[in-house]
N, C-alpha and C positions, 0 to 999 in steps of 0.2 A: 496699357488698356487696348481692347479690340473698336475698328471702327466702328462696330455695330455697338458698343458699350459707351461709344461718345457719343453718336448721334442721340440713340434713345436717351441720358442723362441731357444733351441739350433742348432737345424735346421738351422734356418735363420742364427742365431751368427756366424755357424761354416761357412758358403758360403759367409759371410763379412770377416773373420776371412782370409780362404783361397785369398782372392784377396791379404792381406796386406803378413802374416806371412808363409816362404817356410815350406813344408810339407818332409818329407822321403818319398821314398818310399814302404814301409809298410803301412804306414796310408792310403798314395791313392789307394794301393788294395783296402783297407778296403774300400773307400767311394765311390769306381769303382762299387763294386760288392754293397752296399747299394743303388747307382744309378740303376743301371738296375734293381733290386730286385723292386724298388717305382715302376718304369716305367710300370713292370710286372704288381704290385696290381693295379694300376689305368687303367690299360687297360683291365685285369678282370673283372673289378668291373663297370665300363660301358659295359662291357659287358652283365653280369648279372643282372644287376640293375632291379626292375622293371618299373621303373620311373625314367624320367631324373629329379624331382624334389628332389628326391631322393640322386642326388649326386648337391647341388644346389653350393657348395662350389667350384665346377670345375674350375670357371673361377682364382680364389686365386690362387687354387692347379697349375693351369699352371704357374701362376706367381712363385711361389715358386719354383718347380722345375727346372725351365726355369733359376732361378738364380743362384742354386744350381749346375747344370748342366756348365752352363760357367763359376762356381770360380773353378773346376774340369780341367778345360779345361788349366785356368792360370795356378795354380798348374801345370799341367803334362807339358806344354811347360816350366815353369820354370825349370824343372827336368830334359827333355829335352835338352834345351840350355844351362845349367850349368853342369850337370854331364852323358849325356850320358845313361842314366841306371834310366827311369821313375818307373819303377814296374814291377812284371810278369804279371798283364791285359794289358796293354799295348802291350809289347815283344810279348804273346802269340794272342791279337787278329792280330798284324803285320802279324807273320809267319803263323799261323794258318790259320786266314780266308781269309788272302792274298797270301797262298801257297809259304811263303818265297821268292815272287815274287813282288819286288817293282812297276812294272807296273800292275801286276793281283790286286795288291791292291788299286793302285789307280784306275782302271777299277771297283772293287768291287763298294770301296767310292762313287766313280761319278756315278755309278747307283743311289746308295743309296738314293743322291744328288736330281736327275732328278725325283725317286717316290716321293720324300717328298716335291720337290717344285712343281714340276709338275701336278701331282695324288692328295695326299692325302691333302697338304695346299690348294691350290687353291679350290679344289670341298668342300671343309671344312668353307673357309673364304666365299663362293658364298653362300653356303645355311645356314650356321648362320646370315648371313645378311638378306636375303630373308624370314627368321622362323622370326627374328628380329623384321620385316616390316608387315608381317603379324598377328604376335602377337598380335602387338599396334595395328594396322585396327582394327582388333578382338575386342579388349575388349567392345567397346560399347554395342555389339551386345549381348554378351556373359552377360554384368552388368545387362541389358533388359531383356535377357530372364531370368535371375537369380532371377528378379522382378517378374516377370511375373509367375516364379513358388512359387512362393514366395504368392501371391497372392492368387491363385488358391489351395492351400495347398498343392501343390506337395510336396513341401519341408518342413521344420519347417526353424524356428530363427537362432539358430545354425546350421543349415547343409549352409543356404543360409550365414550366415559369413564365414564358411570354403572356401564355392566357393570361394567367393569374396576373399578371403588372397590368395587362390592359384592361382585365377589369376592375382593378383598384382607379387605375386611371377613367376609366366611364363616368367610375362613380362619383370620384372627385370633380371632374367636368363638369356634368349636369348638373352636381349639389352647387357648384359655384356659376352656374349658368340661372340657377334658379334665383340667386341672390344678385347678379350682372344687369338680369330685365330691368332691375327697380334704379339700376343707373341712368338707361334710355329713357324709361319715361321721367326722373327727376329734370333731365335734360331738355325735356318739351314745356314742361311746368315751369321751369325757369325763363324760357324763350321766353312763355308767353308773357310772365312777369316783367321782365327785363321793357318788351315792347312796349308794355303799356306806362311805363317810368320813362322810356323814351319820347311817346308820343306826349304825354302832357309836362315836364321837363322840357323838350324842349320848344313846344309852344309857349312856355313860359319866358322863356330865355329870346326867342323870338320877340315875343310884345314887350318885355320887357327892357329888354338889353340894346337890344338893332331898333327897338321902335317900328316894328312892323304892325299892319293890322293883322288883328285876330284870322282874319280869312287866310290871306296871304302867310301867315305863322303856321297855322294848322296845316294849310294844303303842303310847305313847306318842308315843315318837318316831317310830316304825317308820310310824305314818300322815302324822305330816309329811313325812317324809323321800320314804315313796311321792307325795304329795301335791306337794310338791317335785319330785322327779323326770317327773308326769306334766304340772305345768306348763311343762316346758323341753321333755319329749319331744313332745310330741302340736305345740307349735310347731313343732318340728323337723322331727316328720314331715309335717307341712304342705308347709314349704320342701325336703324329699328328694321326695316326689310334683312340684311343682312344675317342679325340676332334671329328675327324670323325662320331664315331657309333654313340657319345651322340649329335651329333645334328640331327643325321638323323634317332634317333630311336623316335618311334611315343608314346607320350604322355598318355599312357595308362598300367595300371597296371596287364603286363602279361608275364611270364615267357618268354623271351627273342629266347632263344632257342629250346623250345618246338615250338613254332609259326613259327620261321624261317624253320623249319623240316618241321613243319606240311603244312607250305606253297609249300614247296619245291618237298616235297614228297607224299601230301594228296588225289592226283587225280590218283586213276590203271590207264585209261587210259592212261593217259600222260607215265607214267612207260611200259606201254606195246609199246607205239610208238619209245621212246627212247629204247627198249632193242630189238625189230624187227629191227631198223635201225644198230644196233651196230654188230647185227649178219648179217644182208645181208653187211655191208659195210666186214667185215672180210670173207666171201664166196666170194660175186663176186668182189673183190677187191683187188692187190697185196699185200694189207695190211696183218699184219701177223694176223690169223684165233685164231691162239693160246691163242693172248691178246683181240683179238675184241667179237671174240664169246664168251668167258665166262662174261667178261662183259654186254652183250645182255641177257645171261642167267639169271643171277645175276637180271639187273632192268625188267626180265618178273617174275623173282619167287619174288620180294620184292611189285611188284603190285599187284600180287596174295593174298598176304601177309595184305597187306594192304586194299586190296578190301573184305579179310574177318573179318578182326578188324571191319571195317566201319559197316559189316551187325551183329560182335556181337554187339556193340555200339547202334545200333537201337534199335537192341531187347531189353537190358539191358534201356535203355530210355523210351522204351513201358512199361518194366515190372514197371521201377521206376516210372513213371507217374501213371498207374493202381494202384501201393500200393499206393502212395498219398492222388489218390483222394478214394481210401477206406478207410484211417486210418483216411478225411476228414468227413466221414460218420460217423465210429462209432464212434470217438471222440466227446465227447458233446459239443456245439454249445460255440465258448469263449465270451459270453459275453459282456467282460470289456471295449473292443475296442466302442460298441456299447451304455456304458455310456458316454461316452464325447459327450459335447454342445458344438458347435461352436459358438462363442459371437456374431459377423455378420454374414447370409449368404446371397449371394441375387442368386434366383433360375428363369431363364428364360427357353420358349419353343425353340422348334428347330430352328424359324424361325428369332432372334435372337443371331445365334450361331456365326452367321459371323460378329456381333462388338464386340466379343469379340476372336473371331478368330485373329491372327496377319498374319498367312498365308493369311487370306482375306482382307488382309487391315484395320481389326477393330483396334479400340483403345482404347475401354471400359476399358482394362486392365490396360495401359498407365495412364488413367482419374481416376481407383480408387486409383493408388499407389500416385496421383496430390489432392486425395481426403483427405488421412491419413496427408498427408505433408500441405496442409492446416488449419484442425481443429488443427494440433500437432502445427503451430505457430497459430491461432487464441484462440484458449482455453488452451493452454500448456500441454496439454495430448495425450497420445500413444493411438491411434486407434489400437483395436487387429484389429489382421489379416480377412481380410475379405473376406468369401472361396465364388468362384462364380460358378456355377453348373450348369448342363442343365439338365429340368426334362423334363421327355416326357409326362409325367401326365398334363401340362398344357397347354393352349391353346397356338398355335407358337407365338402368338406376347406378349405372357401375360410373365408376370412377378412379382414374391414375394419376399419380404424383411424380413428376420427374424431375432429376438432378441432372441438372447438363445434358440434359437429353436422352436420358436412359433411365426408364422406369425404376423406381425404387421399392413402391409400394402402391395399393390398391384399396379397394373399399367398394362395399355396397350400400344403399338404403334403401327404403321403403319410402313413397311418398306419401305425406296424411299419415305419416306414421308414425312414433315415438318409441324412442329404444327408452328401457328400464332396465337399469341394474341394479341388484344387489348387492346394501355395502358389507351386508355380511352379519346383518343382525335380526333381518326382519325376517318372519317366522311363516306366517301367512304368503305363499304363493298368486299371481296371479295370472290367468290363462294368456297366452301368445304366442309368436314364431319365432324359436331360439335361433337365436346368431350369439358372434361374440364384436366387444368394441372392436372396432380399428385399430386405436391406437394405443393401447395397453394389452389387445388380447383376452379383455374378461368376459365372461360368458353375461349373455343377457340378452331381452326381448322383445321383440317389436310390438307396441301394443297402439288401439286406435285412439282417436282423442275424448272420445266415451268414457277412456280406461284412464284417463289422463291422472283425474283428481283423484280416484279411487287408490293407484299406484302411488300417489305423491305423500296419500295421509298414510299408509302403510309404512314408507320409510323409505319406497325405492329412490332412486336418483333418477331422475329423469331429463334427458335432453331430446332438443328437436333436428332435423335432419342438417339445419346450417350448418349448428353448433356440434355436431359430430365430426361434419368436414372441415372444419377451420378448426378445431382440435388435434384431427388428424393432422393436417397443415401442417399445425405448428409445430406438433412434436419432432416430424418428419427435418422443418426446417433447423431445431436445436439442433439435433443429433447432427445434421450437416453445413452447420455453417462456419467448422472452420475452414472446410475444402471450398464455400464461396466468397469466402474474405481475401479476394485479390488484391494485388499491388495498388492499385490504383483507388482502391478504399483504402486501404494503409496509408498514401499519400494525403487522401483528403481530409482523414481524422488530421494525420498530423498538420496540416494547411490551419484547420480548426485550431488547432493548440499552441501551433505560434501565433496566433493572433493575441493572445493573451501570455504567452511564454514563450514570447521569441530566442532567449538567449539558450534555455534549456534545449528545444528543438537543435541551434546551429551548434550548438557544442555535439551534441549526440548523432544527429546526421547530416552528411555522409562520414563524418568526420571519426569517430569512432565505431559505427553498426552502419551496413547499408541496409536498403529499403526491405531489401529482402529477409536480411536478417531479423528485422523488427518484427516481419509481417511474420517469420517464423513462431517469433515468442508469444506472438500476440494468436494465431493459430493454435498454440498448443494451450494456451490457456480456454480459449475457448470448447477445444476437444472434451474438456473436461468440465465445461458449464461456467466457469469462470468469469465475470464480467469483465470489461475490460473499457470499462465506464471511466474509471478511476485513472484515466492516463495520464495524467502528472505526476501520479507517485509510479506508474509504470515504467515513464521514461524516468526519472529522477533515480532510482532502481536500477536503469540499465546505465545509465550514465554513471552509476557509482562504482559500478563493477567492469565495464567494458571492458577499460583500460586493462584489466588482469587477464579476461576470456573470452573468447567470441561464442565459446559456445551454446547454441543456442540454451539447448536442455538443460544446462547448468544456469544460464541466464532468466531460464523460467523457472527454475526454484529458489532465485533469489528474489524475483518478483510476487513468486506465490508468497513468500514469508513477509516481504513488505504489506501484502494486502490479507495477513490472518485476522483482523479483525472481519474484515467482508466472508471470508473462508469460513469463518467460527458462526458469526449470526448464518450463515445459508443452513451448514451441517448440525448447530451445536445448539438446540434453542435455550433462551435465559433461565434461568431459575429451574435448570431440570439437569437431571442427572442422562448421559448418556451410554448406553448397552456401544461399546466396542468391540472391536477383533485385533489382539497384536500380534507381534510378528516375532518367531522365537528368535533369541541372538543367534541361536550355532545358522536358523535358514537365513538370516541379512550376512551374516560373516563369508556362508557360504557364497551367497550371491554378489557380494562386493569383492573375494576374489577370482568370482569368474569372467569380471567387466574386463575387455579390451579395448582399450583406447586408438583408434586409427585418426588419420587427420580426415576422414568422414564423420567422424563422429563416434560414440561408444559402442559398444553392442555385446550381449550376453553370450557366455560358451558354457554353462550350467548345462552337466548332464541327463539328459532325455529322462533317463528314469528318476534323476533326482528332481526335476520337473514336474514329472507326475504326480511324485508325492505329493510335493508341495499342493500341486492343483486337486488334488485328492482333499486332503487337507482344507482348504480354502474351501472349497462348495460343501463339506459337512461342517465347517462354523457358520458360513454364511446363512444354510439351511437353519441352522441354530437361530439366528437373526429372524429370518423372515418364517420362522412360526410365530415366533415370538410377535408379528407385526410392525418390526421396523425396519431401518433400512440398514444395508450393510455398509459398515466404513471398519475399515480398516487402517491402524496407526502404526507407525514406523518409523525409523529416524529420518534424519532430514538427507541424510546420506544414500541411503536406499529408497529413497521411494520414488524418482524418476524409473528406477530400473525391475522395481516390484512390480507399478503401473502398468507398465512396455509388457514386462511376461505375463500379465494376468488379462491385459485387455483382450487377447480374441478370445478368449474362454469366460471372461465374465466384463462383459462388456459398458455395465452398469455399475460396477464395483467401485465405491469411494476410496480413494489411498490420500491418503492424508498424514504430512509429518507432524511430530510435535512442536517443529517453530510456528509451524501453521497453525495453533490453537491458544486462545488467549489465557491467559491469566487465572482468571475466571470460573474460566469454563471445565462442567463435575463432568468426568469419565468413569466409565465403570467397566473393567475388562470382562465378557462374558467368555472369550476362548481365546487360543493362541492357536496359531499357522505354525504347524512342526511338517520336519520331513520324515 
């Protein structure tokens, strides 16, 4: 165990200990004077704090001491009631602070009494509850904007986790700060009880026991008992002052007492009013001149004083600024800052600025952090952070999307404006400024919000300008996110899945696939929409196979077949028969011996004109498909369709290939053409 873990368990032991077993009076000096020494460091130490976070342990610490504090109390009335002769803290704060005056003592106490339930509990239990209440309101607002800079790259990953734990941690504080106050004052309510079982106890115990008179009994005890009382209150009120500062000190990390001076004292003027007033009331006033006007004097020369700090301070501000931005000059230009790529950005005009404003009501912000948390459950992958920017270089309503730093795509809108499209069935037109979407390319019109409902009961589809751009977004990010699923994301999925599948993980890497390899497999399924959500039967898949190949492409059509059932619901819906395209035998026979194997990997020698056919071929079935209104897949064996994929992707870029292990059981096909050459 640590010292620190014995001390606090003796702590507690010894304030259990005190309730059962009588103490001498020796030992409760000792734990008199160890009481108010605690009471001291913790009302310091909120006082100095820089941060109430800082001391977050506070609500405990009242507990503990508050316990401490009344088995003190038993002790010394047990010493009291039994022998007369508590200790000299006791005896001496009776006569002492009580001027050997049993009623000046109990007048002191009952003061004592009235600050600490009156003053410092009450205004203490009112605004820990109120900081309390506020907190909790708070956080929404606070998680929001934390997103929201988060977003925007104000922040990074780590800084935007810190917020968030500190303010879980506020909130927790203050809720149990709210419920701590009602420690302090059970703690004054007890005093006062304790005192008065004291005081008539042991006046009893006096007349009756020792044979004292009444007089002599009362004045007797009557100063221990005060004497007693003022050693557990004045601790007390120590630790209710304390509770005090730290709930009404403001949440921010700055020297305590430097700010409260500085507040206090920071303005000459204020100084020069308070010390002309201090001197005319001691002139024209019966007041004595002696006390008033040195005082007057005092707060005109301390604003003097201060009013020339302030103008060296400028100066010193001016000069340190001036060297700055000169050491900014001749210093050579740094660089390094200006090699980082930001993996998403998307960059709008001015006139755009207000959806993504939150002061103006926008909500683009809101829609991209709804953007990350979609594709993260739809494909199982982390969206880097996506930094959104206003560039004055392009048109107000234009808009660009970039990948690693190089435009990919673009966009316009209309502000106050509503695009309409039609789905292709509504018959009735209605007037506005033809454009086409973004992100499919279908033609349609910007109409006002007059036209809004008109358009909607018609049939059109209508969206509003967020929702075009964060449409755009996201399409922009599917199509590219296998090229941003870095090593270091591959790591930390896999971090995730041993946590729950440690042995799977250390069998598989480094040990049979490295990191690279994975992220290879896990890339290529994504290329083609592939979730990769599913990464237990991903690795369990690659762990089965490894050992025979490394290659990737082969390693992802052994995974695509473990995950046909996810394959089948995406492409094949339930209870419906689906329109195909296969693939004649003589063109996979052909294409299977034209694979060369190198130890890079495979790659197609298929001649140029027998290529065309095929791709000839291919866009008049698919054309076939998409009159018809669906989508184009194409089925193949399990053996050719890595290498059908490869040949067809720059020419039909959206074209499903699909084997048959890849489709379940189940699932009605219906061939509508075949792929000849």
């Amino acid at each position: 165990m640590k010292k620190a873990d014995v001390g606090v368990a003796l702590y507690l032991l010894a304030a259990v200990i005190f309730f059962i077993v009588p103490i001498n009076s020796t030992l409760l000096d000792v734990m008199l004077a160890i009481n108010i020494s605690l009471a001291m460091i913790v009302l310091f130490n909120t006082l100095f704090v820089k941060e109430v976070l800082d001391m977050s342990f506070f609500p405990t610490l009242l507990l503990f001491t508050t316990i401490f504090r009344i088995s003190l109390n038993v002790s010394s009335t047990r010493l009291i009631l039994t022998t007369g002769a508590p200790g000299n803290v006791v005896e001496t704060f009776g006569n002492f602070v009580g001027g050997g005056d049993m009623i000046v003592g109990a007048i002191v106490f009952i003061i004592l009494i009235i600050i600490q339930f009156v003053v410092i509990n009450k205004g203490s239990e009112r605004v820990a509850e109120v900081t309390a209440r506020f907190t909790l309101d708070a956080m929404p607002g606070k998680q929001m904007a934390i997103d929201a800079d988060l977003n925007t790259g104000t922040i990074t990953e780590k800084e935007a986790r810190e917020r968030r734990n500190k303010i879980q941690e506020e909130s927790s504080f203050f809720g149990s700060m709210d419920g701590a106050t009602k420690y302090v004052k059970g703690d004054a309510a007890a005093g006062l009880l304790i005192t008065f079982v004291n005081l008539i106890g042991g006046t009893i115990m006096g007349v009756l026991r020792q044979g004292m008179e009444f007089s002599d009994a009362i004045q007797r005890y009557g100063l221990l008992t005060m004497g007693d009382g003022l050693c557990s209150q004045i601790p007390s009120l120590l630790i209710s002052l304390a509770t005090g500062i730290l709930v009404t000190k403001a949440s921010k990390e700055a020297d305590f007492s430097n700010v409260l001076v500085g507040q206090l004292f920071g303005i000459p003027k204020v100084l020069y009013l308070v010390g002309g007033t201090m001197a005319f009331l001691g002139i024209v006033t019966p007041l004595e001149w002696f006390l008033f006007v040195p005082f007057g004097i005092a707060f005109i020369v301390a604003g003097r004083m201060v009013e020339k700090n302030l103008g060296i301070e400028e100066i010193e501000e001016e000069v340190s600024m001036a060297e700055t931005e000169a050491e900014e000059i001749r210093k050579p230009e740094n660089v390094v800052s200006l090699l980082q790529v930001d993996p998403i950005e998307l960059e709008f005009g001015y006139g755009i600025i207000p959806l993504a404003d939150v002061n103006q009501g926008g909500d683009l912000l809101d829609r991209v952090v709804m953007i990350r948390r979609q594709i993260a459950l739809e494909l199982g992958t982390v969206v880097p952070i996506i930094r959104l920017r206003d560039n004055i270089q392009l048109n107000p309503n234009q808009y660009i999307i970039k990948i690693k730093g190089i435009q990919v795509t673009e966009g316009e809108i209309l502000f106050d404006h509503y695009m309409a499209m039609n789905p292709g069935y509504v018959e009735e037109e209605i007037t506005g400024i033809p454009t086409f979407e973004p992100s499919f390319h279908l033609p349609a019109i910007w109409i006002t919000e007059s036209q809004r409902e008109r358009a909607e009961s018609l049939g059109y589809t209508v969206v509003d300008p967020p929702s075009i751009i964060a449409t755009h977004l996201t399409e922009v990010i599917r199509s590219h996110i296998a090229e941003l699923l870095t090593r270091q994301d591959v790591q930390n999925l896999i971090n995730n899945l041993k946590e729950s599948n440690p042995v799977l993980v250390d069998e598989l890497v480094p040990k049979l696939l490295g990191l690279g390899e994975v992220q290879k497999v896990l890339q290529n399924l994504l290329s083609e929409g592939i979730s990769i959500r599913d990464l237990l039967s991903i690795f369990e898949t690659l762990a089965d196979h490894a050992s025979a190949t490394r290659d990737t492409d082969v390693l992802t059509e052994y995974v695509r077949q473990s995950l046909k059932r996810a394959i089948s619901s995406k492409y094949f819906p339930a209870n419906e028969t689906t329109s195909v395209i296969t693939l004649d035998p003589k063109v996979e026979q052909e294409i299977m011996s034209s694979v060369k194997q190198t130890e890079q990997g495979a790659y197609l020698t298929l001649d140029p004109e027998k290529t065309k056919a095929v791709m000839a071929s291919v866009e008049e079935e698919v054309s076939k498909l998409e009159n018809m209104g669906k989508s184009a897949i194409v089925i193949t064996s399990p053996i050719v369709r890595m290498y059908f994929k490869k040949l067809t992707e720059e020419y039909f870029k959206d074209l499903i290939v699909v084997s048959y292990n890849e489709v379940e059981s189940n699932v009605e096909l219906q061939s509508v053409g075949m792929v000849t050459a």
